[in-house]
CHARMM internal coordinates of N, CA and C (Angstrom, degrees):
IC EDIT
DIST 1 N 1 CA 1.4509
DIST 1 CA 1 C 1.5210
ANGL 1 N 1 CA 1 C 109.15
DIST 1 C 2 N 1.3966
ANGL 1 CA 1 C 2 N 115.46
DIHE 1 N 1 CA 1 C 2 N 143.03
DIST 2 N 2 CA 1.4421
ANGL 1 C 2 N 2 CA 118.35
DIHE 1 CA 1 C 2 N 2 CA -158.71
DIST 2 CA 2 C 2.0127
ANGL 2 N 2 CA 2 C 89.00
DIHE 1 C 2 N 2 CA 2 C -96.96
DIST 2 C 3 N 1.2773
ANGL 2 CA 2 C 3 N 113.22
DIHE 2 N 2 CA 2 C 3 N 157.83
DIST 3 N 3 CA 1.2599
ANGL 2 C 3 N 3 CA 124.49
DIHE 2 CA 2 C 3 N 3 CA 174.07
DIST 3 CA 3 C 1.6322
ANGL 3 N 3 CA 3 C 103.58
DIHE 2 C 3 N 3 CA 3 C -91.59
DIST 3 C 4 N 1.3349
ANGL 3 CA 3 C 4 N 106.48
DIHE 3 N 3 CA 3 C 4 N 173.83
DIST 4 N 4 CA 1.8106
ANGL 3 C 4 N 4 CA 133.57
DIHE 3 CA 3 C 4 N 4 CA -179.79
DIST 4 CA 4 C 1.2585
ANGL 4 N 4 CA 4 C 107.13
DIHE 3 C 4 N 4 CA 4 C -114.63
DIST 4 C 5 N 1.4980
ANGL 4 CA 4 C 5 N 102.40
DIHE 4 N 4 CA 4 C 5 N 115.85
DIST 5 N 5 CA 1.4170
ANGL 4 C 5 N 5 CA 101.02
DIHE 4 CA 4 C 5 N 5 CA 169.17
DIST 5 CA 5 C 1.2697
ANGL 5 N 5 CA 5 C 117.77
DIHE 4 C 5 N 5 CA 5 C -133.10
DIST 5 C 6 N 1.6416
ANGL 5 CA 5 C 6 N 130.45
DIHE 5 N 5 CA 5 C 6 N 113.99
DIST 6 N 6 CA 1.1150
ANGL 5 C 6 N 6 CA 140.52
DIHE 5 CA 5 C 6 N 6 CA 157.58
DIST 6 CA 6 C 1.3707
ANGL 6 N 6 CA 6 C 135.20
DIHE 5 C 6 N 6 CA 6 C -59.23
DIST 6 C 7 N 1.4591
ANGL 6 CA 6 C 7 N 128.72
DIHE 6 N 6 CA 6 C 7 N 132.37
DIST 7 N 7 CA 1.3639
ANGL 6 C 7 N 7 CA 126.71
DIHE 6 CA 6 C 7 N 7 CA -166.24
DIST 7 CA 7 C 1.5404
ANGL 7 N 7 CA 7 C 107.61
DIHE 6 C 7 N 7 CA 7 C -153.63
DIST 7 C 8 N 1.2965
ANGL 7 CA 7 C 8 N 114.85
DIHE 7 N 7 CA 7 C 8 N 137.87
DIST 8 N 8 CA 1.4106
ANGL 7 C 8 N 8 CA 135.64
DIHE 7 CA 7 C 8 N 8 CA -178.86
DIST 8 CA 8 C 1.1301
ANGL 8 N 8 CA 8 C 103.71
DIHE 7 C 8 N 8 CA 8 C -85.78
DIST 8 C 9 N 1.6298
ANGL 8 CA 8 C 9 N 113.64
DIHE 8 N 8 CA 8 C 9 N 150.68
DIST 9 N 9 CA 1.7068
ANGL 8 C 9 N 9 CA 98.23
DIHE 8 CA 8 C 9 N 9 CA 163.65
DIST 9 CA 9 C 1.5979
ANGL 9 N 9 CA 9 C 106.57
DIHE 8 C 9 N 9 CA 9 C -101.17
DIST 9 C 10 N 1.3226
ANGL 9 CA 9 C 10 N 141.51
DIHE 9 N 9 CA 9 C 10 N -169.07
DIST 10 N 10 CA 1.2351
ANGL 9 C 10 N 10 CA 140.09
DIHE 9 CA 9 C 10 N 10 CA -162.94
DIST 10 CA 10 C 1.8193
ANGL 10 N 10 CA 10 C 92.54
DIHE 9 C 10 N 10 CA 10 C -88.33
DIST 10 C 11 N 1.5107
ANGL 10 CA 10 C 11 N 107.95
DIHE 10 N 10 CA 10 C 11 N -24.79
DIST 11 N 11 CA 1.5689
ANGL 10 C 11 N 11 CA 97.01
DIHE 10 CA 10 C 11 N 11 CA -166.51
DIST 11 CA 11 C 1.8759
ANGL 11 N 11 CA 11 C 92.87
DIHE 10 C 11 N 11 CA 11 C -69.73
DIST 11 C 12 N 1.4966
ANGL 11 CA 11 C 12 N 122.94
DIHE 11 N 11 CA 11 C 12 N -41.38
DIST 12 N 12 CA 1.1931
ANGL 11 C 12 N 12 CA 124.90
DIHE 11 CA 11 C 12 N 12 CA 171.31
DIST 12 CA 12 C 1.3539
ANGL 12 N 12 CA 12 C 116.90
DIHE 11 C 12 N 12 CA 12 C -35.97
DIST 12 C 13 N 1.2908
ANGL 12 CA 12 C 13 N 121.69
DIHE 12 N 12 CA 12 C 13 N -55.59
DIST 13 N 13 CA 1.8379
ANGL 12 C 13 N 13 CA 139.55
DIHE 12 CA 12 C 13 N 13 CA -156.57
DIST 13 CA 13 C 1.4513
ANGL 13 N 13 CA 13 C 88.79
DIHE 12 C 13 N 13 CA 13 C -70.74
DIST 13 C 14 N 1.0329
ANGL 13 CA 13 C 14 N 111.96
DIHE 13 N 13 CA 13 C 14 N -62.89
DIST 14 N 14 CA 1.9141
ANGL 13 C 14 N 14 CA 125.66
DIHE 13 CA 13 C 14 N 14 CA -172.90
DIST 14 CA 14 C 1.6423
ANGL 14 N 14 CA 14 C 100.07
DIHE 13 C 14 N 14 CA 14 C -36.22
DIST 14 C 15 N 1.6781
ANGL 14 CA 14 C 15 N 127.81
DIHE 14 N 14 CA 14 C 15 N -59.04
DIST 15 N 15 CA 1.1844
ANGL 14 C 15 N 15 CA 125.08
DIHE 14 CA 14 C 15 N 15 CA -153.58
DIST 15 CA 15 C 1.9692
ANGL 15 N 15 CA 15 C 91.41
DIHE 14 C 15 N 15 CA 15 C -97.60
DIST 15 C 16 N 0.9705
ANGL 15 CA 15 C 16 N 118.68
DIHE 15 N 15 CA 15 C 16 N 18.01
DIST 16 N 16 CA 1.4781
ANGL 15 C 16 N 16 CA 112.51
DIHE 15 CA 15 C 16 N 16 CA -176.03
DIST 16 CA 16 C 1.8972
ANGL 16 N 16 CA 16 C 99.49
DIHE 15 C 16 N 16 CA 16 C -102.58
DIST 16 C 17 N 1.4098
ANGL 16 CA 16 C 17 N 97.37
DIHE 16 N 16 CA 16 C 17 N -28.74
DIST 17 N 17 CA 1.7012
ANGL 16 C 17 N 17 CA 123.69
DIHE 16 CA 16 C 17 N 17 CA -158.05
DIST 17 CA 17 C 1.4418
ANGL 17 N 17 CA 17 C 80.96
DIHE 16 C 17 N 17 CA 17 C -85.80
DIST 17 C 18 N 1.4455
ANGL 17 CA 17 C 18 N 136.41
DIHE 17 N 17 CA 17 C 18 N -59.51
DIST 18 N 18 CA 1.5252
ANGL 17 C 18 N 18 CA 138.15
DIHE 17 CA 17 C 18 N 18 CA -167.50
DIST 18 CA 18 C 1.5065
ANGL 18 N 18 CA 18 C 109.69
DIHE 17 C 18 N 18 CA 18 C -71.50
DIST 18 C 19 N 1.3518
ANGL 18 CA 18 C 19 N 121.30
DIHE 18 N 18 CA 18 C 19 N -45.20
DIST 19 N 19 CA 1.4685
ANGL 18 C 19 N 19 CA 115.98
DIHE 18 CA 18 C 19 N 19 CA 155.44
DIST 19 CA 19 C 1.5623
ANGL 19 N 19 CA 19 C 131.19
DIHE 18 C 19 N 19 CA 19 C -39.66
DIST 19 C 20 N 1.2615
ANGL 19 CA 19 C 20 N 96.28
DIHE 19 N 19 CA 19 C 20 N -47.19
DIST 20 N 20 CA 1.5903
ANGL 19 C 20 N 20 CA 105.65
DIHE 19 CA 19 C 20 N 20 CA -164.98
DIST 20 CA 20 C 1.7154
ANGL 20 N 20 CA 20 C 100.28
DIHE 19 C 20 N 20 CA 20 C -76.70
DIST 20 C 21 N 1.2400
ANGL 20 CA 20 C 21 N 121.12
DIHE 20 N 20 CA 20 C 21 N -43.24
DIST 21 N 21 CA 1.3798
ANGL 20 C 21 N 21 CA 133.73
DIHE 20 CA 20 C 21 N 21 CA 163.72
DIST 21 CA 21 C 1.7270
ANGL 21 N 21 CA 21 C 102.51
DIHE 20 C 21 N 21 CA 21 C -34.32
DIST 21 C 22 N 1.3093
ANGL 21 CA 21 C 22 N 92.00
DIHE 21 N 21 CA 21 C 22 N -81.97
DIST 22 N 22 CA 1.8152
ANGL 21 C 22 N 22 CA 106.05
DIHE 21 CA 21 C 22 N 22 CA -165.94
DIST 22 CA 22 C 1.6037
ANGL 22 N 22 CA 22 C 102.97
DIHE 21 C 22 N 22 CA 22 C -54.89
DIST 22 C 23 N 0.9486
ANGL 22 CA 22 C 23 N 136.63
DIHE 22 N 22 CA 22 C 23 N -26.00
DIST 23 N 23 CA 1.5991
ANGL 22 C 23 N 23 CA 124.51
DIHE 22 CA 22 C 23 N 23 CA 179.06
DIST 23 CA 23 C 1.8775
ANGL 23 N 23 CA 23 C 98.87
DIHE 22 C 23 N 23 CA 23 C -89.71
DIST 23 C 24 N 1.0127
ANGL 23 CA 23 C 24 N 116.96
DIHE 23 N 23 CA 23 C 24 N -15.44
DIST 24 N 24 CA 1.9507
ANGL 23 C 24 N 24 CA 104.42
DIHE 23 CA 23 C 24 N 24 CA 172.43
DIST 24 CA 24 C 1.5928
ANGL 24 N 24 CA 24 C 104.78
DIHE 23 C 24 N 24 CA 24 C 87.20
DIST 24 C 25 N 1.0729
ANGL 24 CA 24 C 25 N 130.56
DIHE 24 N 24 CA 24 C 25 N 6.71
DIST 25 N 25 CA 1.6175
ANGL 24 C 25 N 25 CA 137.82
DIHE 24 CA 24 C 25 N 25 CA 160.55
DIST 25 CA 25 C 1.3108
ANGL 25 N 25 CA 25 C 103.22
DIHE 24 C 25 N 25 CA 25 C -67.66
DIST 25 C 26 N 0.8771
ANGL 25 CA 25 C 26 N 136.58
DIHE 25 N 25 CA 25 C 26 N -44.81
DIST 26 N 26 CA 2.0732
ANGL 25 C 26 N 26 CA 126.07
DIHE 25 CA 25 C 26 N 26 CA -154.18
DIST 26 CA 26 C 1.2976
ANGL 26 N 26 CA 26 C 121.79
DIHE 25 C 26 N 26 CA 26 C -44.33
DIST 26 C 27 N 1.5854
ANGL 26 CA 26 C 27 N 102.83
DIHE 26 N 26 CA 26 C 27 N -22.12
DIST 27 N 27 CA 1.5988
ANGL 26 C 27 N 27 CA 110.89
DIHE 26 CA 26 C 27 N 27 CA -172.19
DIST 27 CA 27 C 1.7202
ANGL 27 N 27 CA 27 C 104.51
DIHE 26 C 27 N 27 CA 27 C -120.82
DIST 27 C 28 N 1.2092
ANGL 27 CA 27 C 28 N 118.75
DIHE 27 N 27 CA 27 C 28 N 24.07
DIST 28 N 28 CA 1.1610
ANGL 27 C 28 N 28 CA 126.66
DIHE 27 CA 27 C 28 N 28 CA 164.28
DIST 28 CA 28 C 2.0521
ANGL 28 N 28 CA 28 C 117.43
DIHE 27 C 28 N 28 CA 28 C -128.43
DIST 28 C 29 N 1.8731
ANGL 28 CA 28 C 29 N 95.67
DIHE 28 N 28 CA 28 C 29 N 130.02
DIST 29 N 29 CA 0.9257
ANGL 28 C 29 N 29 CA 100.18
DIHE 28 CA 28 C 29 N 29 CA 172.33
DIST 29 CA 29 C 1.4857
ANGL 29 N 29 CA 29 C 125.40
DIHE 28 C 29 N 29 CA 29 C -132.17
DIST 29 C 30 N 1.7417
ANGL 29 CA 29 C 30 N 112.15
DIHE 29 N 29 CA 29 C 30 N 168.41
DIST 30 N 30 CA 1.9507
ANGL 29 C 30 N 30 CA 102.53
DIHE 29 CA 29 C 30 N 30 CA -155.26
DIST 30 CA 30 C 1.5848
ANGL 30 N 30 CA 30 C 98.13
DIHE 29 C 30 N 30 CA 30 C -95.25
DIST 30 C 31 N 0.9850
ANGL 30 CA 30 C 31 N 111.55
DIHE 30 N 30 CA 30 C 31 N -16.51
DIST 31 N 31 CA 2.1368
ANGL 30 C 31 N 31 CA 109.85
DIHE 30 CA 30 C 31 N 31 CA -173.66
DIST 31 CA 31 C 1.3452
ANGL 31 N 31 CA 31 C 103.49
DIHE 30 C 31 N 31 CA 31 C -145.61
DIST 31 C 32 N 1.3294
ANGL 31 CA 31 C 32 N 87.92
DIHE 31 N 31 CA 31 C 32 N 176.35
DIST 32 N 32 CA 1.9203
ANGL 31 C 32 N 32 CA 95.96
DIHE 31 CA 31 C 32 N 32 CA 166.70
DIST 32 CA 32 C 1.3364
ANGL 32 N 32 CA 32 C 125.68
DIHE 31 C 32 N 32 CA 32 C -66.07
DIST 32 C 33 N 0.9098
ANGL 32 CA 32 C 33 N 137.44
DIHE 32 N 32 CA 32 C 33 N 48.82
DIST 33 N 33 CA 1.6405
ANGL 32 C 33 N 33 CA 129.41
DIHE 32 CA 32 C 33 N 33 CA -169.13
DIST 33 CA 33 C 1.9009
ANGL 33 N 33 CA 33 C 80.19
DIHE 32 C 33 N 33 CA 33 C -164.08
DIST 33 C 34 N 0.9583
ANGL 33 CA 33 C 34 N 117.85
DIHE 33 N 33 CA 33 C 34 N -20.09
DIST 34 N 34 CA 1.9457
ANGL 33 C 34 N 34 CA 98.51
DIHE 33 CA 33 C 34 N 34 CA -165.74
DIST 34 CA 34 C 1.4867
ANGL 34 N 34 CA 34 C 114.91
DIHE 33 C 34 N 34 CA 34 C 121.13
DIST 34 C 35 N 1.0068
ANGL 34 CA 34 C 35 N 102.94
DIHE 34 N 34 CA 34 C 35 N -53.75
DIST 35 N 35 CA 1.6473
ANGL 34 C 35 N 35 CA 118.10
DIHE 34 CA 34 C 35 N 35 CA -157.43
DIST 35 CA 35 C 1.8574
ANGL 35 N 35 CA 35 C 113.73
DIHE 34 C 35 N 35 CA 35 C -18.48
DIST 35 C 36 N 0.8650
ANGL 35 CA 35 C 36 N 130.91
DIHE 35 N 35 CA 35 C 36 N 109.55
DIST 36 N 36 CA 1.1131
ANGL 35 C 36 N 36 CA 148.06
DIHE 35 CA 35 C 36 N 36 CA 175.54
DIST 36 CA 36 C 1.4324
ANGL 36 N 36 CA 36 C 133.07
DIHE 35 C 36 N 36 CA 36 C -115.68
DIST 36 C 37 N 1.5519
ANGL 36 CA 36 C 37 N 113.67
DIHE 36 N 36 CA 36 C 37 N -71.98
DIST 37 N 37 CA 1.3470
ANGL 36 C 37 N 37 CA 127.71
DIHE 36 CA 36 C 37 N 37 CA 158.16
DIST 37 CA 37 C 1.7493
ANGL 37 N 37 CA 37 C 111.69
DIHE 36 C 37 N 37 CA 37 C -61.89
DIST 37 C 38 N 1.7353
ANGL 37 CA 37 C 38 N 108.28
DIHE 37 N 37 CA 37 C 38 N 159.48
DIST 38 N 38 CA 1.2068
ANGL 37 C 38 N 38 CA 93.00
DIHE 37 CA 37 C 38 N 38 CA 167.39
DIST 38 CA 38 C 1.8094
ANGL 38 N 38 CA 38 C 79.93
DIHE 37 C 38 N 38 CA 38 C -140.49
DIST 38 C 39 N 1.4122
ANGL 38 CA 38 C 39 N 117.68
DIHE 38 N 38 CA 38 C 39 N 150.86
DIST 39 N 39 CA 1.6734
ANGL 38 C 39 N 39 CA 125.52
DIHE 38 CA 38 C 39 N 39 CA 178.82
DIST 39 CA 39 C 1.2080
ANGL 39 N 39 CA 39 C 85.66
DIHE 38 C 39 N 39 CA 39 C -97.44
DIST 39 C 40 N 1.4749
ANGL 39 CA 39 C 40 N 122.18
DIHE 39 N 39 CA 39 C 40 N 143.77
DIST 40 N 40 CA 1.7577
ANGL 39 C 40 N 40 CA 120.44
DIHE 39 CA 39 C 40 N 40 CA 156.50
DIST 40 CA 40 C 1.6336
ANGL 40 N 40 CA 40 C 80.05
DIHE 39 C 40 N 40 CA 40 C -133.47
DIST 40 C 41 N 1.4198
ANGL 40 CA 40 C 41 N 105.40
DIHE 40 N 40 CA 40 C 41 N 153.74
DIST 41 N 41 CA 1.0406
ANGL 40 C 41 N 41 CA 125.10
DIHE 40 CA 40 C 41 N 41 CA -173.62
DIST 41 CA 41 C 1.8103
ANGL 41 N 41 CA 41 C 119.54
DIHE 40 C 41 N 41 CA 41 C -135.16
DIST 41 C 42 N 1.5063
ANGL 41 CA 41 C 42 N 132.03
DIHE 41 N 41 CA 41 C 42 N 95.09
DIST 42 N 42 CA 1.4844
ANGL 41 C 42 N 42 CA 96.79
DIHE 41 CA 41 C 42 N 42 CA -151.90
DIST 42 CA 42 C 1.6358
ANGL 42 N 42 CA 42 C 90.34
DIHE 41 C 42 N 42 CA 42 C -116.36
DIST 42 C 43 N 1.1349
ANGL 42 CA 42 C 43 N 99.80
DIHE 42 N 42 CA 42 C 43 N 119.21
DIST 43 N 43 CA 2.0296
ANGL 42 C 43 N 43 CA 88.75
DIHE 42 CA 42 C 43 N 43 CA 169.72
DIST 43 CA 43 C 1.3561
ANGL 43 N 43 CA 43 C 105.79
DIHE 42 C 43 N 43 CA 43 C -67.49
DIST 43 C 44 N 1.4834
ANGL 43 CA 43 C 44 N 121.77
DIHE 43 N 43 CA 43 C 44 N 152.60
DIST 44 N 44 CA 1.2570
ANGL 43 C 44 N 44 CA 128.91
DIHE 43 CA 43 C 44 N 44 CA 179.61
DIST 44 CA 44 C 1.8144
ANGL 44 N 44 CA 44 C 96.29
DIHE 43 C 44 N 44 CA 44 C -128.19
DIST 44 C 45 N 0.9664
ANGL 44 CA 44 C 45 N 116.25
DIHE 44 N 44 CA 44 C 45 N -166.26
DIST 45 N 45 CA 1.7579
ANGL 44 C 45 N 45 CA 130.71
DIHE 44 CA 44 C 45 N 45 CA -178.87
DIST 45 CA 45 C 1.5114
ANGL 45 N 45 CA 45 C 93.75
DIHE 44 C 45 N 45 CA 45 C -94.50
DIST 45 C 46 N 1.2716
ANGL 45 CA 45 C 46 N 127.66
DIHE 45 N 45 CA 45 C 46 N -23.06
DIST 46 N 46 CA 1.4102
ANGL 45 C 46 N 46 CA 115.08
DIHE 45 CA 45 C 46 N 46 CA 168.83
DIST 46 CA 46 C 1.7832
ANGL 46 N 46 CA 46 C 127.51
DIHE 45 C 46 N 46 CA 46 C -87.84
DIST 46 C 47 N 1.4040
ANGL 46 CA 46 C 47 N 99.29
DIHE 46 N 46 CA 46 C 47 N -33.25
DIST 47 N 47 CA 1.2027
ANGL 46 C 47 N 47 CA 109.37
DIHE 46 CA 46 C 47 N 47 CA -170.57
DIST 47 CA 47 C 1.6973
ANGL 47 N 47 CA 47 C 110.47
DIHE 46 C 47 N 47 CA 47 C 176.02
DIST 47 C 48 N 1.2018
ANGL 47 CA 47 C 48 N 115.22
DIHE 47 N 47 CA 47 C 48 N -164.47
DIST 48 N 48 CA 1.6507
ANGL 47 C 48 N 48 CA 107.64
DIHE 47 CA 47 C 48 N 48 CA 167.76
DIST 48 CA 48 C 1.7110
ANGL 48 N 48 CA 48 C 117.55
DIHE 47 C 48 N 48 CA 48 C -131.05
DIST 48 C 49 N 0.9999
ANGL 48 CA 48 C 49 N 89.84
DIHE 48 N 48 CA 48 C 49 N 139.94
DIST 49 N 49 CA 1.7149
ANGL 48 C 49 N 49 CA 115.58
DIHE 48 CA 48 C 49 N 49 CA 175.64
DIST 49 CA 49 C 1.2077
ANGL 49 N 49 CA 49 C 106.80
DIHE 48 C 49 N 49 CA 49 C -64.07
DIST 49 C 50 N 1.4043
ANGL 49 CA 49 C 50 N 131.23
DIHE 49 N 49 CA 49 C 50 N 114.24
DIST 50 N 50 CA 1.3976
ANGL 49 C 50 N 50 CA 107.64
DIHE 49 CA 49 C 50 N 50 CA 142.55
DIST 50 CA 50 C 1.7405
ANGL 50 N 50 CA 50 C 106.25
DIHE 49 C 50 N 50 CA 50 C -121.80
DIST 50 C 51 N 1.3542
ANGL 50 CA 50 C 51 N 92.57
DIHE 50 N 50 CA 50 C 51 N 170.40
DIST 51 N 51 CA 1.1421
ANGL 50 C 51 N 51 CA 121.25
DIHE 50 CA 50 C 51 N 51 CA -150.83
DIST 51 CA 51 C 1.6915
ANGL 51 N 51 CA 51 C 122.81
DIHE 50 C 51 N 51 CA 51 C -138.50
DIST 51 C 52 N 1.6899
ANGL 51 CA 51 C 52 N 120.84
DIHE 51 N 51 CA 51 C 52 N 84.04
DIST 52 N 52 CA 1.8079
ANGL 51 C 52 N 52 CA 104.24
DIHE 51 CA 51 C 52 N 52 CA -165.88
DIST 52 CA 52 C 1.9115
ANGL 52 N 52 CA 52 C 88.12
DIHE 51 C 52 N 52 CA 52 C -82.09
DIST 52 C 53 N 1.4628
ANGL 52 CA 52 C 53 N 100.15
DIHE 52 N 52 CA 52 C 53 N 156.40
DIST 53 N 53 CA 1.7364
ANGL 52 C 53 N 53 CA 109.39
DIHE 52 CA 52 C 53 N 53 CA 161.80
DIST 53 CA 53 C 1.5928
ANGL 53 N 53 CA 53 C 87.80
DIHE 52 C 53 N 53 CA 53 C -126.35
DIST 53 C 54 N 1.3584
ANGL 53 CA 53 C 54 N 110.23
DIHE 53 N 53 CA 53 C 54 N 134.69
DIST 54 N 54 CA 1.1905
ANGL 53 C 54 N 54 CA 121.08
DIHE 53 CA 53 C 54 N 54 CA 125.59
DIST 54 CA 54 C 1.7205
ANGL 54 N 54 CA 54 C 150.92
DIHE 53 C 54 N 54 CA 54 C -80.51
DIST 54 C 55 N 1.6742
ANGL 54 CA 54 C 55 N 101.38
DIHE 54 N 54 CA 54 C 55 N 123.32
DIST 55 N 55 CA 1.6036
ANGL 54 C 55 N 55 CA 106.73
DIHE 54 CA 54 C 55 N 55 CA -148.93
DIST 55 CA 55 C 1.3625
ANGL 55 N 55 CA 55 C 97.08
DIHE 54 C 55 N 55 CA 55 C -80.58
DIST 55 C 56 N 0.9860
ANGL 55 CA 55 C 56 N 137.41
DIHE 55 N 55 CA 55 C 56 N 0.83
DIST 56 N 56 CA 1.6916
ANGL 55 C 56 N 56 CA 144.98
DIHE 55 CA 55 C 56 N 56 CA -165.69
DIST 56 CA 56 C 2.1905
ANGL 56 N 56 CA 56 C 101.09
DIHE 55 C 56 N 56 CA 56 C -96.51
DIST 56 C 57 N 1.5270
ANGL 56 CA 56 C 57 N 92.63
DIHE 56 N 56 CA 56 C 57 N -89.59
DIST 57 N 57 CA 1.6152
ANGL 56 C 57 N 57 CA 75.08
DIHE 56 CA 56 C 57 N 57 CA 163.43
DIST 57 CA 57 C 1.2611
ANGL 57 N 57 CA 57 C 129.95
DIHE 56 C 57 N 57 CA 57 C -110.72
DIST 57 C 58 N 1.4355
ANGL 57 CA 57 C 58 N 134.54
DIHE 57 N 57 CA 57 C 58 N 4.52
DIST 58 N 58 CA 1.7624
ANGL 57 C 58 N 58 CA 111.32
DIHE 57 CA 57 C 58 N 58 CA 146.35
DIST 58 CA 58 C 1.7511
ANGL 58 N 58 CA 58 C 80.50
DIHE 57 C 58 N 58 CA 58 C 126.41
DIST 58 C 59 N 1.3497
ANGL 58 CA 58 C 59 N 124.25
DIHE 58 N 58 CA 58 C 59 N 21.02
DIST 59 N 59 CA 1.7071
ANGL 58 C 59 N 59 CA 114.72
DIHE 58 CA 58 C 59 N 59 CA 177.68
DIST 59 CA 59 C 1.2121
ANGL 59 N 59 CA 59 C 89.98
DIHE 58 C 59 N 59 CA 59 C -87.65
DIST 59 C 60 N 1.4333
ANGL 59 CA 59 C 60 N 108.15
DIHE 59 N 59 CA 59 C 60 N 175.30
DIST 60 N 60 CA 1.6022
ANGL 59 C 60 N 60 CA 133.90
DIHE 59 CA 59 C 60 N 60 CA 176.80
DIST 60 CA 60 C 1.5644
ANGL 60 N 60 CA 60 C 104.36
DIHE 59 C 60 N 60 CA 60 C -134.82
DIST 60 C 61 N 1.4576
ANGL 60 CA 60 C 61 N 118.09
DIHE 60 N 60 CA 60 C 61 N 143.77
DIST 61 N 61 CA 1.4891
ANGL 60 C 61 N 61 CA 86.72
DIHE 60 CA 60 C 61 N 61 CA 167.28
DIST 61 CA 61 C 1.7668
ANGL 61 N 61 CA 61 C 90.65
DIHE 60 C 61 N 61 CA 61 C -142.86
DIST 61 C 62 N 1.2014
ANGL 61 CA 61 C 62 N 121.24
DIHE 61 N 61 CA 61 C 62 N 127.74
DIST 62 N 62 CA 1.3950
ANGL 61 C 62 N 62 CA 125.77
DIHE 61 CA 61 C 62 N 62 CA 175.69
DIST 62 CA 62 C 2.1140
ANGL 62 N 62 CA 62 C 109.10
DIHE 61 C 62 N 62 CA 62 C -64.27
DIST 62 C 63 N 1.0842
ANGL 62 CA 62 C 63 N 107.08
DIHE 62 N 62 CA 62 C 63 N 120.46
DIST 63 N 63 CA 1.4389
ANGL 62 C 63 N 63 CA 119.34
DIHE 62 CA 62 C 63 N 63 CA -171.32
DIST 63 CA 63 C 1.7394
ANGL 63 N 63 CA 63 C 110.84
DIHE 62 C 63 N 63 CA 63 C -113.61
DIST 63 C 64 N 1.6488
ANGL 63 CA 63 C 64 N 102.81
DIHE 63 N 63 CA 63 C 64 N -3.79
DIST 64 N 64 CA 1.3285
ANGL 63 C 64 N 64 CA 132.58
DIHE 63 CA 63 C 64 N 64 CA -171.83
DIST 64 CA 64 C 2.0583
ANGL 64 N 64 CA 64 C 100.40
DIHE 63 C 64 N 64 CA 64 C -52.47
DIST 64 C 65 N 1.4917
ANGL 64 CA 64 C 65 N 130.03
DIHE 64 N 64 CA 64 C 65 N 138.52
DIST 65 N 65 CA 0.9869
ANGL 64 C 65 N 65 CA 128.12
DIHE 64 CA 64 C 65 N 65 CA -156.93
DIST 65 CA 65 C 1.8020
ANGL 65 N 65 CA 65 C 84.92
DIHE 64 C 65 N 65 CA 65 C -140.35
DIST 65 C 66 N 1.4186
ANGL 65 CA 65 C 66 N 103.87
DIHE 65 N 65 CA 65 C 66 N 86.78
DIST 66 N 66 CA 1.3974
ANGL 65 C 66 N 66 CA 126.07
DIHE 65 CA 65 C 66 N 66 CA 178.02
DIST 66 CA 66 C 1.5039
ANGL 66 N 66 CA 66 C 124.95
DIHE 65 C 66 N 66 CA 66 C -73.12
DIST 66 C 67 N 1.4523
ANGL 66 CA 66 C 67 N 102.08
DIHE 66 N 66 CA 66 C 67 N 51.11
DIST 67 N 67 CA 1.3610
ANGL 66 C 67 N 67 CA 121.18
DIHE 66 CA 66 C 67 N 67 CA -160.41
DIST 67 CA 67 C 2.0458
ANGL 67 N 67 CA 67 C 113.75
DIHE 66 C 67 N 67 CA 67 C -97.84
DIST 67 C 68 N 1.6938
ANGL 67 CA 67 C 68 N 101.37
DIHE 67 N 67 CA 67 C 68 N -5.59
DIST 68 N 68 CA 0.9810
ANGL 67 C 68 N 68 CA 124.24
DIHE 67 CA 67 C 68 N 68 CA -135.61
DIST 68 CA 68 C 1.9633
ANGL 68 N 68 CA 68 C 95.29
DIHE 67 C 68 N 68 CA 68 C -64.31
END
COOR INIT
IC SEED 1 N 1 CA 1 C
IC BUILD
């Protein structure tokens, strides 16, 4: 059975890095390990969603590249 692999492009990473900045989370974390961001990733029949949440204050920010 073949694995799933999800991947950002750098134009993605760039606006995830400027989000996380502009909302004042970057330097706050929820446990011992960091955990902050969460990636959800959903393939659809068209293409895939992604999706960052921030676990600190509760934003979402669609990073989704509707190119499909």
């Amino acid at each position: 059975m073949k694995g799933m692999n999800f991947v950002l492009s750098e134009e993605q990473v760039e606006k995830i890095k400027e989000w996380d900045k502009k909302n004042g989370c970057e330097d706050v974390y929820t446990d011992a390990v960091g955990t902050r961001l969460t990636y959800s990733f959903t393939p659809t029949s068209l293409g895939c969603v992604e999706t960052i949440y921030c676990e600190v204050c509760k934003e979402k920010l669609d990073v989704t590249e509707y190119d499909w």
